[in-house]
DSSP file (Angstrom, degrees, kcal/mol; ACC not computed):
  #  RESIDUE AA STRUCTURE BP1 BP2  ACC     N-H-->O    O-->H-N    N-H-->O    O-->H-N    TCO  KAPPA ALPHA  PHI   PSI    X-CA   Y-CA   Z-CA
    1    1 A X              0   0    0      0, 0.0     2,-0.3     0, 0.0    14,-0.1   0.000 360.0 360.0 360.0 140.7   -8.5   -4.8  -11.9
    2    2 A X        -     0   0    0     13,-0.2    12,-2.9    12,-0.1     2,-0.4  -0.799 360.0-175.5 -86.8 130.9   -5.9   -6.1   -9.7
    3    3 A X  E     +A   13   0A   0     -2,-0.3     2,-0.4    10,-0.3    10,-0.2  -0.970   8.1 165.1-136.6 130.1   -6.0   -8.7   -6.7
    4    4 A X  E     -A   12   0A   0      8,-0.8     8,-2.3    -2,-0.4     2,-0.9  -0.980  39.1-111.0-152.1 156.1   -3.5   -9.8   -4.6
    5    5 A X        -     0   0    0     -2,-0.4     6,-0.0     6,-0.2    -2,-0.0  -0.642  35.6-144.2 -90.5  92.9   -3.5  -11.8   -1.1
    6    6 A X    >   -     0   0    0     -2,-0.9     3,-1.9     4,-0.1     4,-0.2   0.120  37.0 -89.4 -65.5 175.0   -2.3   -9.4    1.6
    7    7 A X  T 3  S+     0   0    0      1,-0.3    -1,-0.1    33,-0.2    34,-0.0   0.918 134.5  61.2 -59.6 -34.1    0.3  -10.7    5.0
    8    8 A X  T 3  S-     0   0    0      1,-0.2    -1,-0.3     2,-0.1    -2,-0.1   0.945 120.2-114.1 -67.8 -19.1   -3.7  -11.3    6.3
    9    9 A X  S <  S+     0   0    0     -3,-1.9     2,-0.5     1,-0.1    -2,-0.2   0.628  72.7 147.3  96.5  22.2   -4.9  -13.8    3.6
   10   10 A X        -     0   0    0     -4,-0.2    66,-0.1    -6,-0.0    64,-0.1  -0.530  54.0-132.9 -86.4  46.9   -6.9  -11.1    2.7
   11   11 A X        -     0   0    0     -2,-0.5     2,-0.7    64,-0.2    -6,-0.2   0.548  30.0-166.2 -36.5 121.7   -7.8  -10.7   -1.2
   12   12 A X  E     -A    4   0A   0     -8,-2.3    -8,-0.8    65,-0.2     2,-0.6  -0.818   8.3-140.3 -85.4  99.2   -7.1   -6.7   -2.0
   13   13 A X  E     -Ab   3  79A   0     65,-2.9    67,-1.9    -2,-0.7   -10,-0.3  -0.657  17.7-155.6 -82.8 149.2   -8.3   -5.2   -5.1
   14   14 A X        -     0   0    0    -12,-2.9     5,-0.2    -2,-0.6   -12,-0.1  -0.353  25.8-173.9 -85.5  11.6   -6.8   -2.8   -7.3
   15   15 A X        -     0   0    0     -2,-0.2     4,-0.5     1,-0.1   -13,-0.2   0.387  29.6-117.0 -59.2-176.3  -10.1   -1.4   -8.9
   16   16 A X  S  > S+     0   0    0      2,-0.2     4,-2.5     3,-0.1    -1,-0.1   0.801 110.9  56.2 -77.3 -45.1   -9.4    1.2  -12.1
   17   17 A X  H >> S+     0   0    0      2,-0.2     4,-1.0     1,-0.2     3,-0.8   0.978 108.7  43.5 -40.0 -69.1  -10.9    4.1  -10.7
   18   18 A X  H 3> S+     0   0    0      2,-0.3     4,-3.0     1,-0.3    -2,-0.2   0.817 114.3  54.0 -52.7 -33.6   -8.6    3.9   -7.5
   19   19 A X  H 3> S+     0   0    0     -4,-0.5     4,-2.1    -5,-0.2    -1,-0.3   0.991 118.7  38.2 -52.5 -57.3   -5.6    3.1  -10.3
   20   20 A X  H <X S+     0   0    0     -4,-2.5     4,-0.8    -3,-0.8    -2,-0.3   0.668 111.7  54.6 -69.3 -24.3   -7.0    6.4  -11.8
   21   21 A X  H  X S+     0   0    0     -4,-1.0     4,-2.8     2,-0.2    -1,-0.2   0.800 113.7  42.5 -40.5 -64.1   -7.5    8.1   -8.7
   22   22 A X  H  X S+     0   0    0     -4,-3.0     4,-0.8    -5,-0.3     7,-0.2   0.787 113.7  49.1 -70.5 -32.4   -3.7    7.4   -7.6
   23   23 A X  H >< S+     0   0    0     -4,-2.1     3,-4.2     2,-0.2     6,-0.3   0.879 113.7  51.5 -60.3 -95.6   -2.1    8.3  -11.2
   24   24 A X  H >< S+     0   0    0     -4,-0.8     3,-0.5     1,-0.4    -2,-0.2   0.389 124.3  24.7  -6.1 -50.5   -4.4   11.7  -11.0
   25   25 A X  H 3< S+     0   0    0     -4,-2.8    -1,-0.4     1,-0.2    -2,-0.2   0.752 129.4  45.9-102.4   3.2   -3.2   12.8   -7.5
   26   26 A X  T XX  +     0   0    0     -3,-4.2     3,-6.6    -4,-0.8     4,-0.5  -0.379  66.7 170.9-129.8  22.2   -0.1   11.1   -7.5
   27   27 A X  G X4 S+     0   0    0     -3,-0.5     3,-1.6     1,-0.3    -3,-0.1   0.717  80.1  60.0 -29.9 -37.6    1.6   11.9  -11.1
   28   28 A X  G 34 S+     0   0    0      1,-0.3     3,-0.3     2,-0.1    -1,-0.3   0.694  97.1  62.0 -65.3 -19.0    5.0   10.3  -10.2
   29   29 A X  G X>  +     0   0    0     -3,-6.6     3,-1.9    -6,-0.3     4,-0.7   0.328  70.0 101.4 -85.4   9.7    3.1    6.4   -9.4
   30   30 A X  T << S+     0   0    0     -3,-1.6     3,-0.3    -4,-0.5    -1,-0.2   0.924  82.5  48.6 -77.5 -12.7    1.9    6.0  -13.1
   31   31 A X  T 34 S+     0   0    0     -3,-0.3    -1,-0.3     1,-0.1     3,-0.1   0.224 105.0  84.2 -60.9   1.2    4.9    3.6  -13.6
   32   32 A X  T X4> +     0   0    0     -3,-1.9     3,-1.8     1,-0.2     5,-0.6   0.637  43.6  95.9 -64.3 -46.7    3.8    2.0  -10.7
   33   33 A X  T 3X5S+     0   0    0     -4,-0.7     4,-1.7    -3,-0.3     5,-0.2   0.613  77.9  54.9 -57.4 -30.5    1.5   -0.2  -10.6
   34   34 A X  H 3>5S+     0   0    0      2,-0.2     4,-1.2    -3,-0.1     5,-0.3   0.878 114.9  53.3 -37.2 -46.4    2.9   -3.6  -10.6
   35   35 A X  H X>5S+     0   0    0     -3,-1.8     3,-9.6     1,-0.2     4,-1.4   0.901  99.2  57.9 -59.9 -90.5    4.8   -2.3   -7.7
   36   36 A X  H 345S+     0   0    0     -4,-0.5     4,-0.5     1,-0.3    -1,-0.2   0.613 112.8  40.5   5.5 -48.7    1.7   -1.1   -5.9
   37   37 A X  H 3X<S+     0   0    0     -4,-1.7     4,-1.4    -5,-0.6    -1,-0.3   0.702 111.2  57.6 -87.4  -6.9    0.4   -4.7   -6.0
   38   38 A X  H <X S+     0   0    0     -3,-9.6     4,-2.0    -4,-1.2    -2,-0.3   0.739 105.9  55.2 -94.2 -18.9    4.0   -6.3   -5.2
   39   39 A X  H  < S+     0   0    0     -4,-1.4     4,-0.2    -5,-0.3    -1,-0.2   0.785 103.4  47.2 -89.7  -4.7    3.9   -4.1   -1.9
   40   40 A X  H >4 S+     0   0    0     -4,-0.5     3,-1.0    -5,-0.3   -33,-0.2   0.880 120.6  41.0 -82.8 -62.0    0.8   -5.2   -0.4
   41   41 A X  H 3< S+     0   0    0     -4,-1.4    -2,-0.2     1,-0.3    -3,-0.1   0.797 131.8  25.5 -49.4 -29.3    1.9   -9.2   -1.1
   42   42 A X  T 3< S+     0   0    0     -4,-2.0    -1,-0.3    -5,-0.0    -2,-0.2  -0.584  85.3 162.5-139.4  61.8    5.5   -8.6   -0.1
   43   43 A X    <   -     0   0    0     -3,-1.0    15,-0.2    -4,-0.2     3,-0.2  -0.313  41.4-142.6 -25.7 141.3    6.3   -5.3    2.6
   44   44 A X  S    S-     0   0    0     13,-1.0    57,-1.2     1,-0.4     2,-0.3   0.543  87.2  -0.6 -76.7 -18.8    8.8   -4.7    4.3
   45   45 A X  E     -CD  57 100A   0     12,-1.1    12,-1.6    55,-0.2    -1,-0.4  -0.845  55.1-146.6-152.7 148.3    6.7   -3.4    7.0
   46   46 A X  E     -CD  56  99A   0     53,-1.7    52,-1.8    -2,-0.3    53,-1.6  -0.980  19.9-167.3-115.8  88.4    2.8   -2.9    7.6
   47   47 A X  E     -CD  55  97A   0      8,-1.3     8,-1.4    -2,-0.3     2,-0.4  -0.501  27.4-110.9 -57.8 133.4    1.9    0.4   10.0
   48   48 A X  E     -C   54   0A   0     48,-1.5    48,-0.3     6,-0.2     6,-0.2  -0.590  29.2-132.5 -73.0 139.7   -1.7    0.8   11.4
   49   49 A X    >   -     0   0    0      4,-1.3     3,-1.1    -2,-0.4     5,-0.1  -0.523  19.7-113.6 -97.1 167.2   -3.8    3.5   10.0
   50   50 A X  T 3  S+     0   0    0      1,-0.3    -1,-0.1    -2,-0.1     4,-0.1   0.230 112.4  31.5 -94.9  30.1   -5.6    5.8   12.1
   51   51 A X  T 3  S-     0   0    0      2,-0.1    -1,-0.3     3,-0.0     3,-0.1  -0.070 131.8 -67.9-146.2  50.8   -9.0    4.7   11.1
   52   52 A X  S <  S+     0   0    0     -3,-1.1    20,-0.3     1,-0.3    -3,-0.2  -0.110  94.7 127.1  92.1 -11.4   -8.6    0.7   10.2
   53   53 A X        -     0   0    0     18,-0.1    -4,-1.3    -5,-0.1    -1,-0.3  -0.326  51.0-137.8 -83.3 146.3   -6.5    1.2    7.3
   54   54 A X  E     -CE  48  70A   0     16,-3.5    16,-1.2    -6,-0.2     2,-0.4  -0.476   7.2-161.8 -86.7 171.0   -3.3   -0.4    6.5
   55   55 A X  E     -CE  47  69A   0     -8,-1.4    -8,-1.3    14,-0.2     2,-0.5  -0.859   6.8-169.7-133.8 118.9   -0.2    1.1    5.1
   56   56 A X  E     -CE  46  68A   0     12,-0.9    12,-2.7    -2,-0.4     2,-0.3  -0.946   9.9-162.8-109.3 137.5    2.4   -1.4    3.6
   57   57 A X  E     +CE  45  67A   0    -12,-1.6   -12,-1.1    -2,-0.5   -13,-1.0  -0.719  10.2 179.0-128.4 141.2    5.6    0.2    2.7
   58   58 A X  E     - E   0  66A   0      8,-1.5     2,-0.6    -2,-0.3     8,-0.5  -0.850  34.3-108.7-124.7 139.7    8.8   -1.3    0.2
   59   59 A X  E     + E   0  65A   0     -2,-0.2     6,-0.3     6,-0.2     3,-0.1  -0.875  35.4 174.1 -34.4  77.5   11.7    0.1   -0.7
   60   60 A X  E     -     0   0A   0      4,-1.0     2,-0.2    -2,-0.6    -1,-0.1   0.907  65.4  -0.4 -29.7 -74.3   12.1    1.4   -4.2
   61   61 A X  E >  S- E   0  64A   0      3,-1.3     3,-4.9    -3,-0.2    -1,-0.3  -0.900  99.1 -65.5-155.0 146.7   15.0    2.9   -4.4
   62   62 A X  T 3  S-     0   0    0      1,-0.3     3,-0.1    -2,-0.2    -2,-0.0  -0.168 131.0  -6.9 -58.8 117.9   18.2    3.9   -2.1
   63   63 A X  T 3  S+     0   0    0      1,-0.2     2,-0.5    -4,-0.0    -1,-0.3   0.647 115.0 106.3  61.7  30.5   15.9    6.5    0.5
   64   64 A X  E <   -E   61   0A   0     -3,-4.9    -3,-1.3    24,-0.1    -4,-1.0  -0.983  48.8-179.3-121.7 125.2   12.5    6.3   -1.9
   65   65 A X  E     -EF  59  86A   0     21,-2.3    21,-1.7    -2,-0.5    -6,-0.2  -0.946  22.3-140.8-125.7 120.2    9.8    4.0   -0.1
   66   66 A X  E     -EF  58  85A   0     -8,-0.5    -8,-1.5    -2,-0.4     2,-0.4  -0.512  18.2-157.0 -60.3 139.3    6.3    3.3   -1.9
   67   67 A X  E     -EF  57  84A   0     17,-2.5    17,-3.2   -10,-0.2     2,-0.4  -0.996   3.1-161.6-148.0 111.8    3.5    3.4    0.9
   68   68 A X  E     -EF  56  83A   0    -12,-2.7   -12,-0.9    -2,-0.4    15,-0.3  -0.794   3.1-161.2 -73.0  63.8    0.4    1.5   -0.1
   69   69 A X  E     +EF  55  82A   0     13,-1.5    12,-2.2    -2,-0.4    13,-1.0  -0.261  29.1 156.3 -74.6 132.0   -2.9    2.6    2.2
   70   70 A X  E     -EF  54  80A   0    -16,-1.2   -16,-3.5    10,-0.3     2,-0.4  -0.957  35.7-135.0-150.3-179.2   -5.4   -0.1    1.9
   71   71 A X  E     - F   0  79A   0      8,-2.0     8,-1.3    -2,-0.3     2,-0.3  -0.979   6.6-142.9-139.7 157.0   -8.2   -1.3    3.9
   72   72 A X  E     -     0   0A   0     -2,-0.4     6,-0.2   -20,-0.3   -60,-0.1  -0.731  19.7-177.3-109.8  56.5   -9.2   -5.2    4.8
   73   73 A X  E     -     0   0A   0     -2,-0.3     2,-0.3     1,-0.1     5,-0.2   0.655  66.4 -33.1 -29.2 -38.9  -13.2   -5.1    4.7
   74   74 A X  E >  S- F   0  77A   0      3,-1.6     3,-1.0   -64,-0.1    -1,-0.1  -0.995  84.9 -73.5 176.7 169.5  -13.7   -8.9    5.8
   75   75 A X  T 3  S+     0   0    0     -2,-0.3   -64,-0.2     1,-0.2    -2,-0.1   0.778 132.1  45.6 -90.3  12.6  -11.5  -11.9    5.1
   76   76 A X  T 3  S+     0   0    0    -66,-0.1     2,-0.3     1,-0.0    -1,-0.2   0.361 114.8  33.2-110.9  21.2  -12.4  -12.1    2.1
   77   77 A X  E <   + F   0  74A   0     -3,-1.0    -3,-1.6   -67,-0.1     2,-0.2  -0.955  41.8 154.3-148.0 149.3  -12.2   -8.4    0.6
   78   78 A X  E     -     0   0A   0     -2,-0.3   -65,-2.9    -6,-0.2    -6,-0.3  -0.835  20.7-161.5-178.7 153.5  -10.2   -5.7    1.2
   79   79 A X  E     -bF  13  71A   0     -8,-1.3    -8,-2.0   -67,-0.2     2,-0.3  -0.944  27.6-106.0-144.4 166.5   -9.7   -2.8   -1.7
   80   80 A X  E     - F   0  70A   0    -67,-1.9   -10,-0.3   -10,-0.2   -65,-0.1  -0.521  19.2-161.5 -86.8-177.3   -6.5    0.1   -1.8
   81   81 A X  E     -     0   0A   0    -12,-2.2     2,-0.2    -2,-0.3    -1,-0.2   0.535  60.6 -38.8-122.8 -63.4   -7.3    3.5   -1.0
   82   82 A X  E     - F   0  69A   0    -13,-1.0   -13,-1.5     2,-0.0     2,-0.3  -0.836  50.9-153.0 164.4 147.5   -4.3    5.2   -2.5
   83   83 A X  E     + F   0  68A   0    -15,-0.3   -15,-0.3    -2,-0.2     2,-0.2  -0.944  18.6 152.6-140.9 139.2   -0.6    4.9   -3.0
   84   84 A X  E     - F   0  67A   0    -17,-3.2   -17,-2.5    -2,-0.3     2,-0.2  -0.961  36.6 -95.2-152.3-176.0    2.2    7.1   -3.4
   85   85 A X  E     + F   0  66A   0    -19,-0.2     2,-0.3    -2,-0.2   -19,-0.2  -0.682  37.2 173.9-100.3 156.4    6.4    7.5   -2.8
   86   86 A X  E     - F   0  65A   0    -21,-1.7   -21,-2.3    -2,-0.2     3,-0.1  -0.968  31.7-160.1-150.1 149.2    8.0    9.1    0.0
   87   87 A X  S    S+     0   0    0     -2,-0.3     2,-0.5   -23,-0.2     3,-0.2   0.239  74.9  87.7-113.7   8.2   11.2    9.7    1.3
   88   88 A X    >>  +     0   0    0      1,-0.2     3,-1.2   -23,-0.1     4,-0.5  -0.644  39.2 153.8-110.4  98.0   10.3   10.4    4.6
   89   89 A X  H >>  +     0   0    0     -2,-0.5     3,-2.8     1,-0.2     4,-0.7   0.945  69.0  69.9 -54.4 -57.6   10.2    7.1    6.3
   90   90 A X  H 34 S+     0   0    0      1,-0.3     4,-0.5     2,-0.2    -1,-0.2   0.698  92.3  58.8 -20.0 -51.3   10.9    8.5    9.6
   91   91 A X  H X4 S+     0   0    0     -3,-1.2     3,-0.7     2,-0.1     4,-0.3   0.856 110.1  46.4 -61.3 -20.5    7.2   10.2    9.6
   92   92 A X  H X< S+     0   0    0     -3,-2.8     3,-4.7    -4,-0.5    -2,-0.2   0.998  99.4  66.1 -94.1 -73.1    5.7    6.4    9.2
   93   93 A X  T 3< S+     0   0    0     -4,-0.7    -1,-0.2     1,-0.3     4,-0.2   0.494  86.0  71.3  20.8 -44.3    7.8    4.8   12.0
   94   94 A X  T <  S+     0   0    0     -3,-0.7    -1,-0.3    -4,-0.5    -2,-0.2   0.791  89.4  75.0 -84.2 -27.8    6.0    7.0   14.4
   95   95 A X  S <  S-     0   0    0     -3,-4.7     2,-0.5    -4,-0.3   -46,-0.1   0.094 100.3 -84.3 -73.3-151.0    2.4    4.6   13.9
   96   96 A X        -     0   0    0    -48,-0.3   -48,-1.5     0, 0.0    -1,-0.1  -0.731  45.1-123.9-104.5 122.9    2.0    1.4   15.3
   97   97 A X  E     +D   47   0A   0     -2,-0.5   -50,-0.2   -50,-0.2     3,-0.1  -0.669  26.1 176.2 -90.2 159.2    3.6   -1.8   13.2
   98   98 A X  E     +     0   0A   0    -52,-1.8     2,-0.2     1,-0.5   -51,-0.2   0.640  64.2  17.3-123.6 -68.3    1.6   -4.5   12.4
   99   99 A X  E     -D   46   0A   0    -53,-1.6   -53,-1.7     2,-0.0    -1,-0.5  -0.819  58.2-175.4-147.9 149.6    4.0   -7.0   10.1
  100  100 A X  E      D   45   0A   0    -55,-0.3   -55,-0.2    -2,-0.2   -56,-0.1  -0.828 360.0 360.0-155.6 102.6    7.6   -7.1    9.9
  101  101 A X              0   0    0    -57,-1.2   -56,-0.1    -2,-0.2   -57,-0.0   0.783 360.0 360.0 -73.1 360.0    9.7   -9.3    7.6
């Protein structure tokens, strides 16, 4: 399992189910994961989700952005949801930002 300290000071974990969860519905993240965990500590941007959840979004690759959904339980827990790539940023733009480097 994976942990890293989200823009909140928030530890996130990484459990293996959710790892397996995200490969499963997501075939194209299984090379992912170090990324996964680098995009919650380091975004480029943070969106609000439309039921408490976060989404922190990176760049990849020139028009490919990895989008991380995770949720922040308490300030000292918080676990990911699900991750995958997308190349339409535009649709993510539309929530509300949160964090901006």
């Amino acid at each position: 399992m994976g942990i890293v300290i989200s823009k909140n000071n928030v530890p996130i974990r990484l459990p293996d189910e959710r790892w397996f969860h995200i490969t499963e519905e997501h075939s194209e993240m299984a090379g992912y994961y170090f990324e996964v965990l680098e995009t919650i500590e380091e975004p480029e941007i943070i969106y609000e989700g439309k039921t408490g959840e976060l989404l922190a979004v990176r760049n990849i690759e020139e028009g490919k952005y990895i989008v991380v959904i995770y949720r922040e339980l308490s300030k000292e827990d918080g676990f990911v949801i699900t991750a995958f790539i997308t190349k339409q940023k535009n649709k993510l733009e539309r929530r509300r930002k949160i964090w901006k480097r």
